[in-house]
C-alpha positions, 0 to 999 in steps of 0.5 A: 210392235203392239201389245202384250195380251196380258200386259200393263201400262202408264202415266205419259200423258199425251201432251197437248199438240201445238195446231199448225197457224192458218198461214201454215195450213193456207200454204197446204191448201188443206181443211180438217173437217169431222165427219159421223160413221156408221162405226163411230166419229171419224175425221178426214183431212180433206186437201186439194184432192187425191190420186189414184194409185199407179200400176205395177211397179218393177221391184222393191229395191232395197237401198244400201245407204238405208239398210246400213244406217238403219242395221246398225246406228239407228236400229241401236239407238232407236231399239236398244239391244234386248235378250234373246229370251225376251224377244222370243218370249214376246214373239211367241205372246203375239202369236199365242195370245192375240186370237179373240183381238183378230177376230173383233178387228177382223171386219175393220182389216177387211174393209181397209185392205178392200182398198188394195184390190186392183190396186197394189201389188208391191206392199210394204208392212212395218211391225210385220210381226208374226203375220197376223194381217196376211189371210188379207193379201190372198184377195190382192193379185200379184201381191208381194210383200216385204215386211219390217220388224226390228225383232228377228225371232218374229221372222219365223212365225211371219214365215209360217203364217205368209205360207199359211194364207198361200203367200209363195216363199218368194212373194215374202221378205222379211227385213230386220230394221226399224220403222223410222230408218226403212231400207227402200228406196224413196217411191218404192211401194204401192201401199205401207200397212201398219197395224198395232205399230205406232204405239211402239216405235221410238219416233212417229213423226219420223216414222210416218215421214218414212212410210211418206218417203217410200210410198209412190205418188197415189200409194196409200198407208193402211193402219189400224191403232190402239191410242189414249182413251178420252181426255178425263174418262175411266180408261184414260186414268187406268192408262196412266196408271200402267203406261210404264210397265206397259212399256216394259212388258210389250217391247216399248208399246205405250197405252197413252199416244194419240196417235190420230193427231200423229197422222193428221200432223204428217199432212199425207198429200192426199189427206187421211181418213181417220176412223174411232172404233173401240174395242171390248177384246183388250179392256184398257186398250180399247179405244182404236183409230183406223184409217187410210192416208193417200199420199 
């Protein structure tokens, strides 16, 4: 999930990621092309062309064979089994302690979930954590949302904040699993949103394939991350430095993914726009990508 207010962190390096040959991007018809923001630089991986989203769907099924696989082989290997104090005592620190991040990054969530409005109404989050991003649902009509987090003691604090921004009992699920094995079945959601969760998850490739598998033709995938300062600054050195207590003190979190070459490289069917914005509210976690991904 994401980080721990007071944490620290590491010296994994990103390593430099291999660019796919022209014969491999020729055969997905698609370009990277860098475009400037008002908010900063930004990339767009601009293909053959985006689809609009579908209309309501019936339900979110939950598929057997994923919720089995995923409670319980992968859950294990991919989140190793951690004491009840240590889960309850990070759910309650991102509860607790992330009010001046939420605020700064308020205008970025609103302007991303601007474009679930008349849009989607099955919506999948993965790192729901306590359910800092639900306010943001209240403007999607007949919105329900099912949320994946693979520590349970973040379940009530989720509850708590879906009643909070007006979301019925009944429009919220909470599913215990992990983001790279999601128990739905393929095509079942109108959009994924995934905010602060990248950084912690044991495989993002795997995990992006997963949000590409349960996302409808036209869906969309909403993130908002933290990743590596720049190559050679002063951040990316004290990144470094911390990456390995950061790992331990927030649940897996790491400080040094570049996490924007991660959703590049899943090559979504409709491309993703990828913002850079930084952030004075977590000092070495600053530097974020945002974004939408248009399956």
């Amino acid at each position: 999930m994401a980080i721990l207010h007071l944490s620290l962190i590491s010296t994994i390096t990103c390593s430099q990621r291999r660019r796919t040959t022209k014969a491999s991007q020729d055969s997905v018809k698609t370009q990277k092309t860098l475009i400037a923001t008002n908010s900063g630089s930004s990339y767009r991986l601009c293909p053959c062309g985006r689809r609009h989203f579908i209309g309501a769907v019936p339900l979110l099924t939950l598929s057997p064979s994923y919720a089995a696989s995923s409670s319980t082989e992968d859950f294990k290997s991919l989140r190793p089994p951690k004491p009840d104090w240590y889960d309850e005592l990070f759910a309650w620190s991102m509860d607790t302690s992330m009010e001046s991040y939420e605020k700064e990054i308020s205008s970025y969530k609103m302007k991303l979930f601007d474009n679930l409005v008349g849009k989607a109404e099955k919506v999948l989050e993965i790192g729901v954590g306590t359910g800092p991003n639900f306010k943001y649902y209240s403007a999607i009509p007949n919105v329900s949302v099912l949320g994946v987090d693979p520590n349970a003691k973040m379940e009530s604090y989720a509850r708590k904040s879906a009643a909070q921004a007006g979301l019925k009992p009944e429009d919220f699920s909470f599913i215990l699993a992990v983001a790279e094995a999601i128990p739905l079945e393929n095509a079942s959601v109108d959009a994924v949103v995934g905010t602060l969760v990248l950084c912690s998850v044991a495989d993002v490739t795997r995990t992006l394939n997963e949000v590409k598998r349960v996302l409808r033709p036209g869906g969309v995938y909403l993130f908002i991350e933290h990743v590596a300062g720049e190559d050679g600054s002063f951040l990316r050195l004290v990144q470094n430095v911390l990456d390995p207590l950061q790992q331990v003190v927030a649940d897996g979190c790491h400080l040094t993914r570049c996490t924007g070459d991660y959703i590049l490289e899943a090559r979504f069917n409709g491309g993703a726009d990828i913002n850079k914005a930084s952030l004075s509210s977590l000092a070495y976690l600053s530097s974020h990508v945002y974004g939408v991904a248009y399956n």
